[in-house]
C-alpha positions as CSV (number, residue, x, y, z in Angstrom):
1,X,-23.2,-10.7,2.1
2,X,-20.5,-9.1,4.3
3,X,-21.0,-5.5,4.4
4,X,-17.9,-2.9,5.5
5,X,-18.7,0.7,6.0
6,X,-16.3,3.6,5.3
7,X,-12.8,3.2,5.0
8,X,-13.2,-0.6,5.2
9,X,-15.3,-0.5,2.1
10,X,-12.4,0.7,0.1
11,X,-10.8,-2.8,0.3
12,X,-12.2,-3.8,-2.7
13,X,-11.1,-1.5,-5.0
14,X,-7.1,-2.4,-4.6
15,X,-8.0,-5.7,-5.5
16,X,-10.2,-5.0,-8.6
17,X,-7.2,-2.9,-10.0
18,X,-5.2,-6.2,-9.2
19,X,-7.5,-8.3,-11.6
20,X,-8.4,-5.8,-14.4
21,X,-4.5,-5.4,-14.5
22,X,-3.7,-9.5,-14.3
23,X,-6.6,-10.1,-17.1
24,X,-5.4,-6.7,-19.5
25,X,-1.9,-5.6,-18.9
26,X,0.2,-8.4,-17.1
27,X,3.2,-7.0,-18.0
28,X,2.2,-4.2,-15.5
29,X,0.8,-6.9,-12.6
30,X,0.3,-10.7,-12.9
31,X,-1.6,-11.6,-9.7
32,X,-3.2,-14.8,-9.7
33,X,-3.8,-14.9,-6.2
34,X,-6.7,-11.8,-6.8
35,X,-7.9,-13.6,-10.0
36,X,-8.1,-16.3,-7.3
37,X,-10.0,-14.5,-5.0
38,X,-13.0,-13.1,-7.7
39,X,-14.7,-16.7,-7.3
40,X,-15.0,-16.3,-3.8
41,X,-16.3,-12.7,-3.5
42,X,-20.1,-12.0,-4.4
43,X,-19.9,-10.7,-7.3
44,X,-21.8,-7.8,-6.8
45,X,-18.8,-6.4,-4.3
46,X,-16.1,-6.1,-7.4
47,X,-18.4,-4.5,-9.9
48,X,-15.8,-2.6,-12.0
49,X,-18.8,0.1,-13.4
50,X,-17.8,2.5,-11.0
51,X,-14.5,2.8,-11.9
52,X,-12.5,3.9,-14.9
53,X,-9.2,3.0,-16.7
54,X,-7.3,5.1,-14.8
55,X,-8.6,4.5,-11.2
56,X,-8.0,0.7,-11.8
57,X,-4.6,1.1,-13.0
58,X,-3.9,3.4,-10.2
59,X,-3.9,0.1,-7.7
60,X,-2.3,-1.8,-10.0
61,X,0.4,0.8,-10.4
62,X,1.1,1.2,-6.4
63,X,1.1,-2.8,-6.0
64,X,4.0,-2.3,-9.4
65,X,6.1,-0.1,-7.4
66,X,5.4,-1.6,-3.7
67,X,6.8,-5.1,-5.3
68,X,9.8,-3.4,-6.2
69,X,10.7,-2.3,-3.2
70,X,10.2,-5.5,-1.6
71,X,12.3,-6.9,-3.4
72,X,15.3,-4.9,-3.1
73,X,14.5,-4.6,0.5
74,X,14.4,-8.9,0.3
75,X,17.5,-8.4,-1.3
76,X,19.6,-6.2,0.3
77,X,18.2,-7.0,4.5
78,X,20.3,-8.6,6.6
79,X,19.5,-10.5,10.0
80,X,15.9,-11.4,10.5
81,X,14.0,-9.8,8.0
82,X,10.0,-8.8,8.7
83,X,7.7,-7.4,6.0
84,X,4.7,-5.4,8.0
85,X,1.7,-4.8,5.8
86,X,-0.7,-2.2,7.3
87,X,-4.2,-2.4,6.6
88,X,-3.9,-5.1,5.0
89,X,-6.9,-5.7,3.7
90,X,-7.6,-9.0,0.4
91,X,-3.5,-7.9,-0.6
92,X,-2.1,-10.7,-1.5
93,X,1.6,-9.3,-1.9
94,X,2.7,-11.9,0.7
95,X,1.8,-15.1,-1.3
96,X,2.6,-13.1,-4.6
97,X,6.1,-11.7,-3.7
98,X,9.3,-14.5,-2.8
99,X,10.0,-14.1,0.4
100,X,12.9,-16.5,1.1
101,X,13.7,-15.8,5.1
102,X,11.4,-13.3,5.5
103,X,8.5,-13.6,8.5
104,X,5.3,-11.6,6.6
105,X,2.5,-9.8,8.8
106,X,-0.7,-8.7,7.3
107,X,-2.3,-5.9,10.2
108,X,-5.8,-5.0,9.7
109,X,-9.4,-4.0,11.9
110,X,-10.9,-7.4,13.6
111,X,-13.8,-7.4,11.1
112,X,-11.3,-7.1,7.9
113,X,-8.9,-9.4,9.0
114,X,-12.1,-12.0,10.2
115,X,-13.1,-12.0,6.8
116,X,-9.4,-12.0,5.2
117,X,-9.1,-15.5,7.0
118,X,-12.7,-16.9,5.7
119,X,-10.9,-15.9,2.1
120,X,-6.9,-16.8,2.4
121,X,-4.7,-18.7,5.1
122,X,-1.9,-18.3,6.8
123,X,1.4,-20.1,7.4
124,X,4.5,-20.7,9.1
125,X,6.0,-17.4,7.9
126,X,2.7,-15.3,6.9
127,X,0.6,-13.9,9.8
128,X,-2.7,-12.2,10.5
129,X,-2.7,-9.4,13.1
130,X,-5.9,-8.0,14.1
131,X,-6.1,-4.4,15.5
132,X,-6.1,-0.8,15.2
133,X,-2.9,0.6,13.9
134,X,-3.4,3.4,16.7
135,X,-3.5,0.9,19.3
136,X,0.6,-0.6,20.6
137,X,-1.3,-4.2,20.4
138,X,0.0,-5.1,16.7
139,X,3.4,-4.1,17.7
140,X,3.6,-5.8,20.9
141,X,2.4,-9.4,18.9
142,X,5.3,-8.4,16.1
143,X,7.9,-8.1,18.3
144,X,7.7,-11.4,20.3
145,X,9.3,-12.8,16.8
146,X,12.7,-10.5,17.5
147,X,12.6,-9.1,14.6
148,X,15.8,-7.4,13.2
149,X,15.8,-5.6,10.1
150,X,12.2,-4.5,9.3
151,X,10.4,-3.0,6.3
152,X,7.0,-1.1,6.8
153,X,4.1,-0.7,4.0
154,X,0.8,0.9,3.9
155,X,-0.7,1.2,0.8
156,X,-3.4,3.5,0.5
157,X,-4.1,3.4,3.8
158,X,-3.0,7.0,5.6
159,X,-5.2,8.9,3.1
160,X,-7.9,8.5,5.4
161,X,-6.4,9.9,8.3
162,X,-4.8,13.7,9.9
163,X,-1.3,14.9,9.7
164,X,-0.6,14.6,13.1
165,X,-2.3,10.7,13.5
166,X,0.1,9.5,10.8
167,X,2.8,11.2,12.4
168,X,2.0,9.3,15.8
169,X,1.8,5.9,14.3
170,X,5.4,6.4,12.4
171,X,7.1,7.9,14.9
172,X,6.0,5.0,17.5
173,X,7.1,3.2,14.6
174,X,10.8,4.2,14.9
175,X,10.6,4.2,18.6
176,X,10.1,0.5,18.4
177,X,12.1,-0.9,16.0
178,X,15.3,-0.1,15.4
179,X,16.0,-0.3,11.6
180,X,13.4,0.0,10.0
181,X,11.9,1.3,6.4
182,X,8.8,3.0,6.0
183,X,7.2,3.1,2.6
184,X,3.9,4.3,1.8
185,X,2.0,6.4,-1.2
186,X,0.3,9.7,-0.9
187,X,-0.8,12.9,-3.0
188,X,-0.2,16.6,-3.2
189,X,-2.8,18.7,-1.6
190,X,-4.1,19.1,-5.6
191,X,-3.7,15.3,-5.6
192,X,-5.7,15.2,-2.6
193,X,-8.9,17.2,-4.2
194,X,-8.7,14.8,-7.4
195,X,-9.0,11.5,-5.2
196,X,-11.7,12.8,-3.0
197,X,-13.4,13.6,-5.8
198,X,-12.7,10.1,-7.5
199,X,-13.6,8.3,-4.2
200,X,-17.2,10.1,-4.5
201,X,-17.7,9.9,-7.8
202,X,-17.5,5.8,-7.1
203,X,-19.9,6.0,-4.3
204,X,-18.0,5.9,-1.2
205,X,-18.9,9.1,0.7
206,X,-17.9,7.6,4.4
207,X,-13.8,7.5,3.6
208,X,-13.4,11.0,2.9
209,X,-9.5,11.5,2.7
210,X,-7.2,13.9,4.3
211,X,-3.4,13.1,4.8
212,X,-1.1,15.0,2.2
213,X,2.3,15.4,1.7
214,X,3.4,18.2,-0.9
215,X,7.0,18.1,0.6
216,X,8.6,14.7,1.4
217,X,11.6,15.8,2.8
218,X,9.6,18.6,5.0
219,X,7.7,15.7,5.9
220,X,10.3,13.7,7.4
221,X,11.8,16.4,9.1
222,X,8.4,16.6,11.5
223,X,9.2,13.1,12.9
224,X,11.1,13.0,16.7
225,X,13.7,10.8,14.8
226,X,15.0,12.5,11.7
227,X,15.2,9.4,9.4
228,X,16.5,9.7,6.1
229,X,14.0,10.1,2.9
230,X,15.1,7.6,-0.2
231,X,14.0,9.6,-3.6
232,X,12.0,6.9,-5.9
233,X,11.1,7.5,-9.4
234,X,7.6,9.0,-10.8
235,X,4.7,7.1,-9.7
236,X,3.6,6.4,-13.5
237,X,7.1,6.0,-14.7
238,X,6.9,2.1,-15.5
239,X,3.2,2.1,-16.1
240,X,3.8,4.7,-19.3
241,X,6.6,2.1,-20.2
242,X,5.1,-0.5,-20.0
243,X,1.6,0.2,-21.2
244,X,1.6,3.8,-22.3
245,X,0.6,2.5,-25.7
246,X,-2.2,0.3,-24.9
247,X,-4.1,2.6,-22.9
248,X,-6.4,5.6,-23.7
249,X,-5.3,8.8,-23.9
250,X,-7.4,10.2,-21.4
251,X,-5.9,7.9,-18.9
252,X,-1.9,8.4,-20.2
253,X,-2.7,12.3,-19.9
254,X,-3.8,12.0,-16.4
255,X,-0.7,10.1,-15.5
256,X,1.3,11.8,-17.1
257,X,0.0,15.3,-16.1
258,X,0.0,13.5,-12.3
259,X,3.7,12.5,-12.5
260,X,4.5,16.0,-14.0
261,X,3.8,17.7,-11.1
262,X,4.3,15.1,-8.2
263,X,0.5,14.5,-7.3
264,X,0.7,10.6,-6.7
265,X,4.2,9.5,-4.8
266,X,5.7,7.1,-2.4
267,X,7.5,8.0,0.6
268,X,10.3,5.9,1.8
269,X,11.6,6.8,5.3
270,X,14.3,4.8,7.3
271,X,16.7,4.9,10.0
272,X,19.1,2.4,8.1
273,X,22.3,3.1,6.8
274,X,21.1,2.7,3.4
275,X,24.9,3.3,2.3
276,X,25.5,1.1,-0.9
277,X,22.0,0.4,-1.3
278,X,20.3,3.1,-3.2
């Protein structure tokens, strides 16, 4: 059995929130690719008991909202369009989203992208990078394809690491490309108590979290290059749509309580003149 320590370990849980939601609420997520993918994992490494209702719709939530803005960002790019994925992980946005002329890299450590291979393939327009996101390697590779509009995402991925690391990876970020998006979901320091406390309930005391962002626009404004911040709805906004009546109240009160006082959000950052476009 393939064993991953730490923050590594945690990329099973995205993609159990991907098939609870795809078998029980498909209006929310329909993601064949992770039903898929639940045949070729032991079993043993997707057991759901350590998770609740609202911890699996949590992923399935942030892979809700991370579609939609690939889509309007397939949408609305011009040029040569790329689609960065950090930390990777078993997503499998890249077979599940249409890309039309869109070149698609999924970056993750050697061992998780090792065993992402054993488990999906690439293509002509879908790529495995392997590497530390901390390391210029992963940029170096991306950049041999000229790319010319490009949108970032990391989905729950800069929980796990300080302030000021995060900061270094976006800003070298926006030093090398030059329009670019960068999207990615964080908590509120309350937010950030909750999901430790989540993560440990579950069993996974090695991927401690500790990147916060109470202030988006504050945020921004610590990065060398000043980009813009796009304003995006509540995190739980559709989910309550969509589902709010077929889920338990426990769960609608958490999400609703979380939304209420901006505990779970996505942050969009961009040096493009989004003019038009938002």
């Amino acid at each position: 059995m393939k064993k991953f320590d730490g923050i590594s370990d945690t990329l099973f849980v995205p993609l159990i929130g991907r098939i609870y939601a795809t078998k029980h609420h498909f209006s929310l997520l329909y993601d064949k690719y992770a039903v898929d993918l639940e045949s070729k994992i032991e079993s043993q490494m997707l057991n759901q008991n350590c998770m609740n209702e609202y911890t699996l719709l949590a992923s399935a939530t942030r892979n809700h909202n991370f579609d939609q803005i690939i889509n309007d960002f397939i949408m609305n790019s011009k040029g040569k369009s790329t689609i960065i994925n950090l930390g990777a992980g078993l997503d499998t946005t890249c077979y599940r989203i249409k890309k039309g002329d869109i070149e698609w890299f999924d970056v993750d450590l050697p061992n998780v992208i090792e065993y992402r291979k054993s488990l999906m393939g690439e293509s002509d327009t879908i790529h495995f990078v392997s590497g530390s996101i901390f390391e210029p390697e992963w940029i170096n590779q991306i950049q041999e394809y000229k790319p010319e509009t490009v949108l970032v995402i990391a989905l729950g991925l800069f929980h796990y690491f300080s302030e000021n690391e995060v900061l270094k990876v976006i800003n070298e970020m926006f030093k090398k490309f030059v329009n670019i998006d960068i999207v990615f979901d964080t908590v509120s320091k309350s937010g950030l108590i909750r999901s430790n406390n989540l993560v440990s309930q579950m069993g996974n005391k090695n991927a401690k979290m500790f990147f916060y962002v109470n202030n988006e626009k504050t945020f921004a404004n610590k990065l060398l290059s000043k980009p813009i911040y796009i304003h995006h709805k509540g995190f739980y906004t559709d989910t309550l749509k969509l589902i709010g009546k077929d889920i338990k109240n426990k769960t609608r009160l958490f999400m609703k309580i979380s939304d209420l006082f901006n505990m779970v959000k996505i942050v969009h950052l961009s040096n493009r003149d989004h003019t038009g476009l938002v």
